[in-house]
DRENPA-3360 file (N, C-alpha, C; in nm, 2 decimals, always signed):
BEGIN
1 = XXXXXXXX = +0.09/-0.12/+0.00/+0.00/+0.00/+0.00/+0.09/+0.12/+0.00 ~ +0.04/+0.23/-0.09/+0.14/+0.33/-0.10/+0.08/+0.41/-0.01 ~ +0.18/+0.50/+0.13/+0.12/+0.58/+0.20/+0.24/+0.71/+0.18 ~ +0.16/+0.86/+0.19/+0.26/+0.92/+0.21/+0.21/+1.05/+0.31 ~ +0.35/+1.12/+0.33/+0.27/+1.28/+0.46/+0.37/+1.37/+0.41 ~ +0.33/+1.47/+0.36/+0.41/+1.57/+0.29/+0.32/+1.74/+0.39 ~ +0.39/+1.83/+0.38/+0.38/+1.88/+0.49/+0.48/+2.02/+0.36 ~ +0.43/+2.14/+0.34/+0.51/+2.22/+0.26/+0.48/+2.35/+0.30;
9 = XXXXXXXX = +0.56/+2.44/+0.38/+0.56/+2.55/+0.41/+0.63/+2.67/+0.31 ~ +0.56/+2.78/+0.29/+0.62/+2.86/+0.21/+0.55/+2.99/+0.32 ~ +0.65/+3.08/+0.26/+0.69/+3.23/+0.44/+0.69/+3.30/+0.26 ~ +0.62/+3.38/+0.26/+0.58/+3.49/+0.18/+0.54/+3.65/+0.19 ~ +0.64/+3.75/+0.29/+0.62/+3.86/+0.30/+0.56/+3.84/+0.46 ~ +0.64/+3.74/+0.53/+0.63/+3.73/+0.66/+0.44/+3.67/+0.67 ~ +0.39/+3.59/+0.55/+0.29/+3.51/+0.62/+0.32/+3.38/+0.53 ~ +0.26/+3.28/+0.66/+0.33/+3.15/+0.64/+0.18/+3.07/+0.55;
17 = XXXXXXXX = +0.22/+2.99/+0.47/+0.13/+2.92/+0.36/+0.17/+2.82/+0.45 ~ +0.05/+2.71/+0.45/+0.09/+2.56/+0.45/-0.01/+2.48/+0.38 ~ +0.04/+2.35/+0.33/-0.01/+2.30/+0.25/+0.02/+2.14/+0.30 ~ -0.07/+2.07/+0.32/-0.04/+1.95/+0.38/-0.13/+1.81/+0.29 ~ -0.03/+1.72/+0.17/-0.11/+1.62/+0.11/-0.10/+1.51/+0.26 ~ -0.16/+1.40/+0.26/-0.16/+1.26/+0.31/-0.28/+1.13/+0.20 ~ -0.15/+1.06/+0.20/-0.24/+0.92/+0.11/-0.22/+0.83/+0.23 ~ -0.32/+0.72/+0.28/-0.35/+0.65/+0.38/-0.27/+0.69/+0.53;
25 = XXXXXXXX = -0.25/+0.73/+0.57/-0.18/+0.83/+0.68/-0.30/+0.85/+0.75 ~ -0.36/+0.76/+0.90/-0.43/+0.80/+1.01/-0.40/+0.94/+1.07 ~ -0.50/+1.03/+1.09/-0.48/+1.13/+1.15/-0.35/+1.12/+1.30 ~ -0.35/+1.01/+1.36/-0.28/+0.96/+1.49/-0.13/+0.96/+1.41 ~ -0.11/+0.87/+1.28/+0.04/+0.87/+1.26/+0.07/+0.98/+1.21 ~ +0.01/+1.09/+1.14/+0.03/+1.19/+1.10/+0.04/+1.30/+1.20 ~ +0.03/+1.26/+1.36/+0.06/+1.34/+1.46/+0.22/+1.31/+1.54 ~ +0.23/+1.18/+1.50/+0.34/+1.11/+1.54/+0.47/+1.14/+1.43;
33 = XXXXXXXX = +0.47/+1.19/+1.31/+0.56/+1.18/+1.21/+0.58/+1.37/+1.25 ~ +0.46/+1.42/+1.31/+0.54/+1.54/+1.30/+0.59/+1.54/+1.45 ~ +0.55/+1.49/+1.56/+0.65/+1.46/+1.68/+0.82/+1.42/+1.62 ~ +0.79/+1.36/+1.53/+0.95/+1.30/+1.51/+1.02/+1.39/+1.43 ~ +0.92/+1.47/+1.40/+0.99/+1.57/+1.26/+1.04/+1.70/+1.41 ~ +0.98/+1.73/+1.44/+1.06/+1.80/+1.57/+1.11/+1.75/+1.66 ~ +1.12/+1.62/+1.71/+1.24/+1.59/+1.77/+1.37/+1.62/+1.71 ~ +1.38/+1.57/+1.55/+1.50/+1.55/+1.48/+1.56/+1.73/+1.49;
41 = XXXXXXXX = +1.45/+1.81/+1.42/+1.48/+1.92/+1.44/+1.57/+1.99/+1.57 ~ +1.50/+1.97/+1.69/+1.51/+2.05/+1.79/+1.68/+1.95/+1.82 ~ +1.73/+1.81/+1.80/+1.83/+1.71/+1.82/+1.93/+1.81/+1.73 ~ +1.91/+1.82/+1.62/+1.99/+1.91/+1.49/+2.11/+2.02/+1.56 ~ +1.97/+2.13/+1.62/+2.02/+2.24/+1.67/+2.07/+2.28/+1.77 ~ +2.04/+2.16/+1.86/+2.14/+2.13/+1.99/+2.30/+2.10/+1.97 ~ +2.28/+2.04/+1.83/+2.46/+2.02/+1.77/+2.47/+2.10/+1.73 ~ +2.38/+2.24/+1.66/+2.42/+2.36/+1.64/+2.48/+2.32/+1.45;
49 = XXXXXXXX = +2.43/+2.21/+1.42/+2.41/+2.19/+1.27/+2.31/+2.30/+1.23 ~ +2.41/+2.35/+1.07/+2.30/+2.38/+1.00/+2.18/+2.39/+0.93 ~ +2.20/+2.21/+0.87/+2.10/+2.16/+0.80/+2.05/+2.09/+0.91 ~ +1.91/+2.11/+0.93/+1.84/+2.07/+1.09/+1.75/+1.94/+1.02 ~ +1.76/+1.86/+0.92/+1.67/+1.77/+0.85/+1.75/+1.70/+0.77 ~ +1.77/+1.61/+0.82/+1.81/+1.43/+0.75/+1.70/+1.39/+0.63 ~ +1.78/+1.28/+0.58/+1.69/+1.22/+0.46/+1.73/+1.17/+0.42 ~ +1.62/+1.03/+0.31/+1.67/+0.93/+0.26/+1.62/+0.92/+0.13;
57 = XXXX = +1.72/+0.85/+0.04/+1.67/+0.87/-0.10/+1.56/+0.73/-0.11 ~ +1.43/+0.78/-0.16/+1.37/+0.63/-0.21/+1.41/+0.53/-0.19 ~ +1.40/+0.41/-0.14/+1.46/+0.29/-0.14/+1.56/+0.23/-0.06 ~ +1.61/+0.31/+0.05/+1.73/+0.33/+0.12/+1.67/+0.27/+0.24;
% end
């Protein structure tokens, strides 16, 4: 089953767009992927890295 959670912010003259698809993504795991999406975040900038977001190519 193909599922996915995409999540796209655009900052346009200091107001923020968001745009959020989901294909089979329960409201519950879709609350849990963005827990993890700021854990990683908030982990990032405690090492004081610039790029605050990891990632994996397709298939990996």
């Amino acid at each position: 089953m193909d599922r996915s959670f995409e999540i796209k912010f655009r900052v346009i003259d200091n107001n923020i767009q968001t745009e959020i698809k989901q294909k089979n993504i329960s409201p519950q795991e879709a609350i849990g992927l963005l827990e993890m999406a700021k854990s990683q975040i908030l982990e990032n900038l405690a090492k004081g890295r610039k790029e605050i977001f990891s990632g994996m190519k397709k298939g990996e």
